[in-house]
C-alpha positions in Angstrom: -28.1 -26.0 -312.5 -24.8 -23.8 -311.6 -23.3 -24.0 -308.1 -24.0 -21.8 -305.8 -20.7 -21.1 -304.5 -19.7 -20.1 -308.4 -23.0 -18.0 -308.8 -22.1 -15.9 -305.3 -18.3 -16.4 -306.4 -16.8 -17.6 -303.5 -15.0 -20.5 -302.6 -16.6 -23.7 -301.0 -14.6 -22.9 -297.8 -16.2 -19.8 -297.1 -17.2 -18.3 -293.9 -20.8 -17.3 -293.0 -19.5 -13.5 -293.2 -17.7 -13.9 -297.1 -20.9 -15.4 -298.5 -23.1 -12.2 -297.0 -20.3 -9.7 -298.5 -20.3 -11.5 -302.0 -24.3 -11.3 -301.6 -24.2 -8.4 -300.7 -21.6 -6.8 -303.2 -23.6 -8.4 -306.3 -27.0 -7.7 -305.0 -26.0 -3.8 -305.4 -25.1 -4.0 -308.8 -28.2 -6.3 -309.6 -31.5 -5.5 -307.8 -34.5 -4.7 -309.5 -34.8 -1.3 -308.0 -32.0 0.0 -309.2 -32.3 -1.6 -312.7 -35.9 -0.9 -313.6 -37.2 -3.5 -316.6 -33.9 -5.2 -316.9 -35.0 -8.5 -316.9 -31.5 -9.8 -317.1 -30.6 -8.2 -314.4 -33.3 -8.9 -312.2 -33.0 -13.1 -313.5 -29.5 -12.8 -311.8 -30.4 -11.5 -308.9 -33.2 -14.3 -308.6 -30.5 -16.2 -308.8 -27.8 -15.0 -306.5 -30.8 -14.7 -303.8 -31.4 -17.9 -304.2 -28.1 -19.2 -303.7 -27.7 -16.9 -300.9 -30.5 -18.5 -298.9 -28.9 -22.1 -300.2 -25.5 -21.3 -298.4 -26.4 -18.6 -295.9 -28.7 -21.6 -294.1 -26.2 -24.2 -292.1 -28.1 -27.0 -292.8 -28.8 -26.8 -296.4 -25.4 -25.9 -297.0 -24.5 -29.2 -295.2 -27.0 -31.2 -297.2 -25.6 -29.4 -300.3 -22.1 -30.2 -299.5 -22.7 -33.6 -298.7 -24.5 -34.3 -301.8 -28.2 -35.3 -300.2 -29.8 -31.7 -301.7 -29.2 -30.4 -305.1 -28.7 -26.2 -305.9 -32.1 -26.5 -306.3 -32.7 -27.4 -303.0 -34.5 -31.1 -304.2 -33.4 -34.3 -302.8 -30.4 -35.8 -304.9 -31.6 -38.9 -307.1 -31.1 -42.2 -305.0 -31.3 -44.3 -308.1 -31.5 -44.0 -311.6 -35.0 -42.8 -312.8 -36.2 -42.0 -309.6 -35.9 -38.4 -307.7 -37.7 -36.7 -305.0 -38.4 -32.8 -305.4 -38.9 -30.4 -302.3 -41.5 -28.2 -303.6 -44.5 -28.9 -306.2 -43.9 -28.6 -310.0 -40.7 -29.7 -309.9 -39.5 -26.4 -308.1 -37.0 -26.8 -305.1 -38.7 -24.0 -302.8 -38.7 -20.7 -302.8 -37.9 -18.2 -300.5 -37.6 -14.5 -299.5 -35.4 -14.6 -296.6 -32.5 -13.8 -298.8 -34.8 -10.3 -299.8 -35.0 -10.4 -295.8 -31.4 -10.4 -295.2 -30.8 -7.6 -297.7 -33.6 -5.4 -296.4 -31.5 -5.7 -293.0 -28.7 -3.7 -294.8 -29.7 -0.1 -293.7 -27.1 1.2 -296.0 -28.1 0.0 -299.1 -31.6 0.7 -298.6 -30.3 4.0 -297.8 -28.8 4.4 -301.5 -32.1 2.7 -303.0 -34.2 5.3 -301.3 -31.6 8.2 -302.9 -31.4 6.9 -306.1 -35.3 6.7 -306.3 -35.2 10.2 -304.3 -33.6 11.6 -308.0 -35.5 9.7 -310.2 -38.5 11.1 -308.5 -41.1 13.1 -311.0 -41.8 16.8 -309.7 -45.2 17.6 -308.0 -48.3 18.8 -310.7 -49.2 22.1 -310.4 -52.9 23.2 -310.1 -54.2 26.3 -312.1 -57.8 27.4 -313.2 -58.2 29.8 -316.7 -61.3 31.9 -316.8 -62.3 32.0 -320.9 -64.5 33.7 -323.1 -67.5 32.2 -324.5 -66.3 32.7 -328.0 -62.6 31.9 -327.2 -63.7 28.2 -325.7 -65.8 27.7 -329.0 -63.4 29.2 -331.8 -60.2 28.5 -330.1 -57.0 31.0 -328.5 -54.2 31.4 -326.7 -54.4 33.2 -323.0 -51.8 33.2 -320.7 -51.6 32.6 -317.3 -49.8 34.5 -314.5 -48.0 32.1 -311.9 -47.9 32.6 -308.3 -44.8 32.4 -307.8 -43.5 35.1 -310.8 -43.8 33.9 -314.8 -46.2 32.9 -317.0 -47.6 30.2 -318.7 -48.9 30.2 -322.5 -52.6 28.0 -322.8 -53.5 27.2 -326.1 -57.3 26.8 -325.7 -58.6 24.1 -328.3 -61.7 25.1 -330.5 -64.5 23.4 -328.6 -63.5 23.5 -325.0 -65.7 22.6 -322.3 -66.7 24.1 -319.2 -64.7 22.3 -316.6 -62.5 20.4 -319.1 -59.1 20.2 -317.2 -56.2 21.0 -320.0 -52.7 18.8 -319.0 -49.7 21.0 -319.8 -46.8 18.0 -320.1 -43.6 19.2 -318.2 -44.8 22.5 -316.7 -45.4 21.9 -313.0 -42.9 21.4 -310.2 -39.0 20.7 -311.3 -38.2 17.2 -310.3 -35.9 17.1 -306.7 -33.6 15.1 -308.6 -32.8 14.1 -311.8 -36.0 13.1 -312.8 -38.8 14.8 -315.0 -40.7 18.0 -314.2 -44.3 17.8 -313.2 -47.2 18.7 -315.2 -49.8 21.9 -314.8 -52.9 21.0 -314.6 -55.5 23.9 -315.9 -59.1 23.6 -315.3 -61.3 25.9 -317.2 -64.1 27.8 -316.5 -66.1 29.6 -319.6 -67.7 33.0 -319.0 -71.7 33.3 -320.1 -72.2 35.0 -323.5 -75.2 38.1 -323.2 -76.7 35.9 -325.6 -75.3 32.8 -326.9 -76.2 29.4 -324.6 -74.7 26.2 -325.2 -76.3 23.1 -325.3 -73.6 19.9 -326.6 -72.3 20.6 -329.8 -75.1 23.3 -330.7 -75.5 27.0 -330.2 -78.7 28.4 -329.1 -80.0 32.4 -329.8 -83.1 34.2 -329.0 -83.5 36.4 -331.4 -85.3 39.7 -331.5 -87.6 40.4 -334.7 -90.4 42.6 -335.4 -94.1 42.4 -336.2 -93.5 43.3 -339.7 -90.3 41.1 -339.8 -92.5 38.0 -338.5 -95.6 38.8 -340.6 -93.9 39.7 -343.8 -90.9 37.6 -343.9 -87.3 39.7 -343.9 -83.7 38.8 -344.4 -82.3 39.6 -340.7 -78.7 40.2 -339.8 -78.2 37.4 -337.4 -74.8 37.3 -334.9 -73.4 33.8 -335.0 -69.8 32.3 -332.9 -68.1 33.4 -336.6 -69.6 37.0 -337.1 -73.0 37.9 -338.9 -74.7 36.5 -341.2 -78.0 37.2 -343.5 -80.5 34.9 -341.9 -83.9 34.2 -343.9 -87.0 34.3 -341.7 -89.7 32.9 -343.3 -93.2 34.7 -343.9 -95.6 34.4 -340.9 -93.6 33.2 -338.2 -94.3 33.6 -334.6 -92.4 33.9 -331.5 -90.7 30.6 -330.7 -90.0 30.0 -334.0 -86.8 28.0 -334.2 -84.3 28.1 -337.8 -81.5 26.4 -337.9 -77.8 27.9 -338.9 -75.9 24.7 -340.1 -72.5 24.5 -339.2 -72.6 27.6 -337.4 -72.1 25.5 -333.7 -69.2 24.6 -331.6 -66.3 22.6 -333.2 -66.3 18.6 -333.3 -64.9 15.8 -335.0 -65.6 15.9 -338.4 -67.6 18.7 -338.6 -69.3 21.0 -336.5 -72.7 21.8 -334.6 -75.0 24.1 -335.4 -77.1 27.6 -334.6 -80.3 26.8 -333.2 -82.1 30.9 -333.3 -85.1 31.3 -331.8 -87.5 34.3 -333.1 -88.8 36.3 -330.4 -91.1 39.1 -331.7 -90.5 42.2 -329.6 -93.0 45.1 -329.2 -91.7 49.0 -329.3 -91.0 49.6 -326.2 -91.7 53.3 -327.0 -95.4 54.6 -327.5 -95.7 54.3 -331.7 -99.0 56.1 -332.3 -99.0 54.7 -335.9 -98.7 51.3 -334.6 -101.3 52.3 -332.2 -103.8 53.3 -334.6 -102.9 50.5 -337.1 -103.9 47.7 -334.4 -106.8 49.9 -333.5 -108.2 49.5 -336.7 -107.0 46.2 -337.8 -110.4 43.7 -337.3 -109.2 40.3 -338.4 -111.7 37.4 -338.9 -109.6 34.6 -339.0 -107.1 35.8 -336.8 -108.0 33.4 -332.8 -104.4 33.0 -331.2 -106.2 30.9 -328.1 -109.3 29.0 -330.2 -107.3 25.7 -328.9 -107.1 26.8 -325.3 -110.6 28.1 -325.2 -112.8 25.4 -327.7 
């Protein structure tokens, strides 16, 4: 194990006040908080503490001297094959008085505070981005306006979620230092569609038909998230009908959901005297919508 007076540097006559300037002088260059995952660097200062609490102590520096303690701080072999340790495991002791000593030094803690002062990462910045139904499920770019003057581009990812907090690396708060920017922080709140819900990956649509439409069957323009399409309604369908649109939902992994429409058969709203007289006439056998409620 290397001496302690060769570790701190200083000769074996030293006074109490040389061995606290070398400790103090090497300390500076190697403590761990100014060398951040330098393990070499923090190994030597295990070290040079540890030698420091050795010599700085007047009584192990006298057993040291006078042979009876090793740098170690274990008992020096009294014969051949036989020694005596201080501590458990073979280890001498160990002590933080030398981390003690050095937190007294209100200088240096000063320039550890600084230095950590400009390494310090700015503050994130909180925003919140109202979006469009269709914009959070096909994708876009909006823009917000800052507080404080500016802007700041959002690219909003197809599929977005209401809520979903978007991290924008490096655009919050400048560092006070030296260190790296913040980051903005946008949450994101999706405005209602008139008629488009969604439910997970799916898209859900009432959609208005007709009597004739339901009855007869029809190919019906049908909006989706992507524009129109031709949807095929089959013949005899009622209200609550449900067709599904695949691949024609909100963005995911692999794929996409799908367009879950609804049929809703709508009356005229309008008097239709036609209509009027049709139904009038029309005397259907067969036809009992509420034989199950009623049996």
């Amino acid at each position: 194990m290397q001496d302690p007076y060769e570790i701190l540097g200083v000769a074996r006559a030293a006074t109490q006040d040389e061995i606290r300037k070398a400790y103090h002088r090497l300390a500076k260059k190697l403590h761990p908080d100014l060398n951040p995952g330098d393990k070499s660097s923090e190994n030597r200062f295990k070290e040079v503490a540890s030698a420091y609490d050795l010599l700085s102590d007047d009584e192990k520096r006298r057993r040291f001297d006078s042979g009876e303690i090793d740098a170690s701080g274990a008992e020096a072999p009294r014969e051949k094959y036989y020694r005596d340790y201080a501590g458990a495991n073979g280890q001498a002791y160990e002590s933080r008085s030398g981390y003690a000593d050095f937190a007294d030094t209100d200088d240096f803690l000063a320039e550890i505070f600084r230095r950590q002062a400009r390494r310090a990462r700015g503050s994130d910045l909180h925003y919140s981005l109202g979006v469009d139904f269709l914009d959070a499920v096909n994708g876009a770019t909006k823009r917000i306006t800052l507080p404080e003057g500016g802007s700041l581009d959002v690219t909003i990812t197809a599929g977005l979620q209401q809520g979903q907090v978007l991290r924008l690396r490096g655009k919050g708060a400048p560092s006070p230092g030296d260190g790296e920017a913040g980051d903005a922080l946008v949450e994101i709140s999706i405005h209602p569609h008139p008629f488009f819900t969604r439910h997970g990956d799916n898209i859900h649509l009432d959609l208005p038909v007709t009597f004739a439409e339901a009855v007869l069957g029809a190919e019906i323009k049908t909006p989706t998230p992507d524009g129109p399409v031709i949807l095929t309604a089959p013949k005899g369908s009622n209200s609550g009908t449900v067709l599904r649109l695949k691949g024609k939902g909100v963005p995911r992994v692999g794929g996409r959901g799908d367009l879950m429409v609804k049929l809703k058969i709508m009356a005229p709203t309008e008097p239709d005297s036609e209509l009027e007289a049709f139904l009038t006439a029309w005397a259907p056998t067969n036809y009992q919508p509420r034989r199950d409620m009623l049996s």
